[in-house]
C-alpha positions as CSV (number, residue, x, y, z in Angstrom):
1,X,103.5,48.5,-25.5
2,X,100.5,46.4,-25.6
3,X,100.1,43.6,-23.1
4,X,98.2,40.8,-24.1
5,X,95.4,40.0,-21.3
6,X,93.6,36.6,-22.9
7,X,93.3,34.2,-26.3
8,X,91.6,31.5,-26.7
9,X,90.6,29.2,-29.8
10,X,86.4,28.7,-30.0
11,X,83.9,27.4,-32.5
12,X,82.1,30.8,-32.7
13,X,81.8,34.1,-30.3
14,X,79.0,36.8,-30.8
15,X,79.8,40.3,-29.4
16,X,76.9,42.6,-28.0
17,X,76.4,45.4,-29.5
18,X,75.4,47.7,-26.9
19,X,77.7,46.5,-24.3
20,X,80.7,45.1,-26.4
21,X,81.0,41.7,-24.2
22,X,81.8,39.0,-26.2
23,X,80.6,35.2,-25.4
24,X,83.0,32.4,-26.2
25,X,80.8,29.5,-28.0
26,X,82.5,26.5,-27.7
27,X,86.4,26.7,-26.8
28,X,88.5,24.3,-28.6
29,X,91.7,22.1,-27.5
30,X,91.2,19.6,-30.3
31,X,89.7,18.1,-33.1
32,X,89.2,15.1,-35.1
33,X,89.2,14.4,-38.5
34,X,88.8,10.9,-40.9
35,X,91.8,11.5,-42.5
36,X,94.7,13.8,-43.3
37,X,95.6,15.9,-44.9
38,X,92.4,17.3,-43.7
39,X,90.9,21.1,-43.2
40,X,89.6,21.8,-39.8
41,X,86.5,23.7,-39.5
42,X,86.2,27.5,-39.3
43,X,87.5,28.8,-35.8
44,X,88.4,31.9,-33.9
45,X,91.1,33.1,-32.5
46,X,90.1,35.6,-29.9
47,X,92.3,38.3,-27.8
48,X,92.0,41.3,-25.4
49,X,94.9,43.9,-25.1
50,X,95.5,46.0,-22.3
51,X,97.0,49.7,-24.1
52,X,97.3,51.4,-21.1
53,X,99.7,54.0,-21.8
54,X,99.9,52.6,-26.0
55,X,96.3,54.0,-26.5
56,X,97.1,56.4,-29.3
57,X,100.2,54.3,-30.7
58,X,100.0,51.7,-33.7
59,X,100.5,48.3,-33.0
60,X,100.5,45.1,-35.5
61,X,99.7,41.3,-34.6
62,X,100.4,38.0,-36.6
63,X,98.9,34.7,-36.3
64,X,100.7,31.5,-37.0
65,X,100.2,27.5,-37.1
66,X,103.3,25.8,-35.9
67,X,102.6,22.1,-37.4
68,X,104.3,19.3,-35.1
69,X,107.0,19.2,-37.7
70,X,107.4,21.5,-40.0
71,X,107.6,25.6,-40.5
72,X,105.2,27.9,-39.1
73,X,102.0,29.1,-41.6
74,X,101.2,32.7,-41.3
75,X,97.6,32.6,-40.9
76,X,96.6,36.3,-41.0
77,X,97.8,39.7,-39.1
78,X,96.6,42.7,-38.6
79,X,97.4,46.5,-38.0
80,X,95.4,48.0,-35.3
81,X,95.0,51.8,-35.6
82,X,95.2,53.7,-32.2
83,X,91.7,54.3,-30.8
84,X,92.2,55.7,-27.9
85,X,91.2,53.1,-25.6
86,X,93.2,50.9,-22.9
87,X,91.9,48.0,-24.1
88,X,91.0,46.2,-27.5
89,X,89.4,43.4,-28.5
90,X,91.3,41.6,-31.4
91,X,89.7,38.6,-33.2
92,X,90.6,36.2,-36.1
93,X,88.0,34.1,-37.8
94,X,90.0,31.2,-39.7
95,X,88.0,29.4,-42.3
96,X,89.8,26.4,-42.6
97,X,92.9,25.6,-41.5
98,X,94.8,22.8,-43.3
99,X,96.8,19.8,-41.5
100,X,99.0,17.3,-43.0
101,X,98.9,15.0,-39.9
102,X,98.2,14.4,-36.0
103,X,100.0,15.7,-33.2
104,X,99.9,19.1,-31.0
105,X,99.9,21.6,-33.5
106,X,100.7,25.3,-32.0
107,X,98.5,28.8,-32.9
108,X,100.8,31.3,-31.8
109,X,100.2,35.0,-31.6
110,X,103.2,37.7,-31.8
111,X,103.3,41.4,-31.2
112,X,105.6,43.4,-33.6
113,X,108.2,45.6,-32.3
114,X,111.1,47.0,-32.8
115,X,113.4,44.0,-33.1
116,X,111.1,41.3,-35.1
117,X,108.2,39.2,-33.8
118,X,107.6,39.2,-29.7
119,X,105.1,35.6,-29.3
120,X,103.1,36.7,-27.1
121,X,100.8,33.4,-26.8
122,X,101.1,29.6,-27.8
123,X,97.6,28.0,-28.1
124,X,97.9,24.0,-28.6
125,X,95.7,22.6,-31.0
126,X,95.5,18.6,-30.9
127,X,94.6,17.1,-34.1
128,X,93.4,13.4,-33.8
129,X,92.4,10.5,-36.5
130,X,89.5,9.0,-35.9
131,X,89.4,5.8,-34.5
132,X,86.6,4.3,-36.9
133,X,89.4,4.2,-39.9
């Protein structure tokens, strides 16, 4: 099964193509907006998996926003075909996502398996009004 090594949240990341390693531009904890509801700018969400032993099996990963209060938003998830590899490199790049208010909002990322969703990693994301309203 796959084992999830790192994720992080950033502004942008740029992978080289010759050597595949990827630079984190700007990491985020939090952000601030003039108002709510309000629509953060585009992110990533970046991963590496360690498939030792999984390389030539199927796996499938979910990305959710867990609001302060409130149900968690799918945000996007993926099926990632065996390659062959023991490890994989497994990034989101999220638009916009949408808040209704502040608070420590959660990104959460869950492997699939046999009995439902297995979270995997909880990534806060503190939303703040801005002080000059």
């Amino acid at each position: 099964m796959p084992e999830l090594i790192y994720s992080l949240i950033c502004s942008d990341l740029l992978i080289d193509k010759d050597s595949s390693s990827t630079s984190f531009i700007r990491t985020i904890e939090h952000a601030v907006v003039p108002e709510f509801p309000a629509t953060l700018p585009p992110i990533f969400f970046a991963s590496m998996w360690d498939l030792d032993g999984a390389e030539n099996e199927p796996f499938t990963i979910s990305l959710s926003l867990i609001p302060p209060q409130g149900e968690p938003i799918t945000l996007g998830m993926q099926e990632v075909a065996p390659t062959g590899t023991m490890l994989h490199k497994l990034n989101f790049q999220l638009p916009g996502i949408r808040v209704e208010g502040e608070g420590r909002h959660i990104l959460a990322v869950a492997l699939k398996t046999d009995d439902g969703w297995d979270t995997r990693a909880r990534l806060p994301l503190y939303v703040f009004g801005s002080q000059n309203n």
